[in-house]
C-alpha positions in Angstrom: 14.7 -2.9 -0.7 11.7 -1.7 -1.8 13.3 0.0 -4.8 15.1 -3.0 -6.2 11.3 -5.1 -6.4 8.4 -2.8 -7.0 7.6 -1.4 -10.3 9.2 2.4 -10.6 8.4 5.8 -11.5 5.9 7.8 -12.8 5.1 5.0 -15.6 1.6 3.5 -15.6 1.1 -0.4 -13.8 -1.8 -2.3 -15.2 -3.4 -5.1 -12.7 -6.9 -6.6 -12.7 -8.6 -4.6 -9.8 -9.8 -0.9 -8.7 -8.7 -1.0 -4.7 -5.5 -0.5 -2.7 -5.5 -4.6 -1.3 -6.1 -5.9 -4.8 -2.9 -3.8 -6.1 -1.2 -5.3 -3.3 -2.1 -9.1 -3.9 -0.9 -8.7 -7.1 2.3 -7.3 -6.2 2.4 -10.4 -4.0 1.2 -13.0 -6.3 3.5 -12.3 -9.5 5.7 -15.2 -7.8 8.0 -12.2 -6.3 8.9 -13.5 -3.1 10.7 -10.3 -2.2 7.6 -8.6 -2.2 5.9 -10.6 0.1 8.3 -11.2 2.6 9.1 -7.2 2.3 5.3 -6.4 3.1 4.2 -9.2 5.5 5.5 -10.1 9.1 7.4 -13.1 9.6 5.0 -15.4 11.4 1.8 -13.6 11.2 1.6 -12.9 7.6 -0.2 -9.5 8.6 0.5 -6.4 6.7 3.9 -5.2 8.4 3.2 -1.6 11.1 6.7 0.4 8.8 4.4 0.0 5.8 2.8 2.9 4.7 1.0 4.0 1.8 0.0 6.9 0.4 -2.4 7.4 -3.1 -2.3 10.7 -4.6 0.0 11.7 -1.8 -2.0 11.0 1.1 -1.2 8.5 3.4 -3.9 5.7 3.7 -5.1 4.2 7.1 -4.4 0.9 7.1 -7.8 -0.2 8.0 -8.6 1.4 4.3 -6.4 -1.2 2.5 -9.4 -3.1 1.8 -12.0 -0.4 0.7 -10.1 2.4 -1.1 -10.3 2.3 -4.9 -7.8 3.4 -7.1 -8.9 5.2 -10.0 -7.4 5.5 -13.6 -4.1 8.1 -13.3 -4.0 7.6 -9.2 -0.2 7.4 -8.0 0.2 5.2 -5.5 3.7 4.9 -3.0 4.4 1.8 -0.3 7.3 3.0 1.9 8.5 1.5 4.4 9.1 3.5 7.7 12.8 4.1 9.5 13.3 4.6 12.5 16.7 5.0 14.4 19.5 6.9 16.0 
């Protein structure tokens, strides 16, 4: 799902901001429903457990959402986690 809503590739994505949650409320607040409903849980509007995220290929804690800056050139992945037999 994610593919078909969030910017792709290697390309650069310009937003007002320099951390990990302000990325993430613009990716919410460009009126993209899909995006919100994809990274929130239904009824609690918390920050989904299957999301992950990683910035130069690290995963990020999610308790870092809020503190980790993003620098100029930083590549940044949200995934959501499978699980399943």
């Amino acid at each position: 799902m994610f593919y078909d809503i969030l910017p792709k590739g290697p390309s650069p994505y310009r937003f007002e901001g320099n951390t990990v949650a302000q990325l993430l409320d613009h990716l919410m607040s460009e009126g993209n429903r899909l995006v919100r409903e994809s990274l929130l849980e239904q009824g609690t509007g918390m920050m989904d457990p299957a999301i992950q995220i990683t910035v130069n290929g690290r995963f990020l804690e999610k308790e870092k959402f809020l503190e980790k800056r993003l620098d100029e050139g930083d590549s940044v992945t949200i995934m959501r986690l499978l699980a399943g037999g």
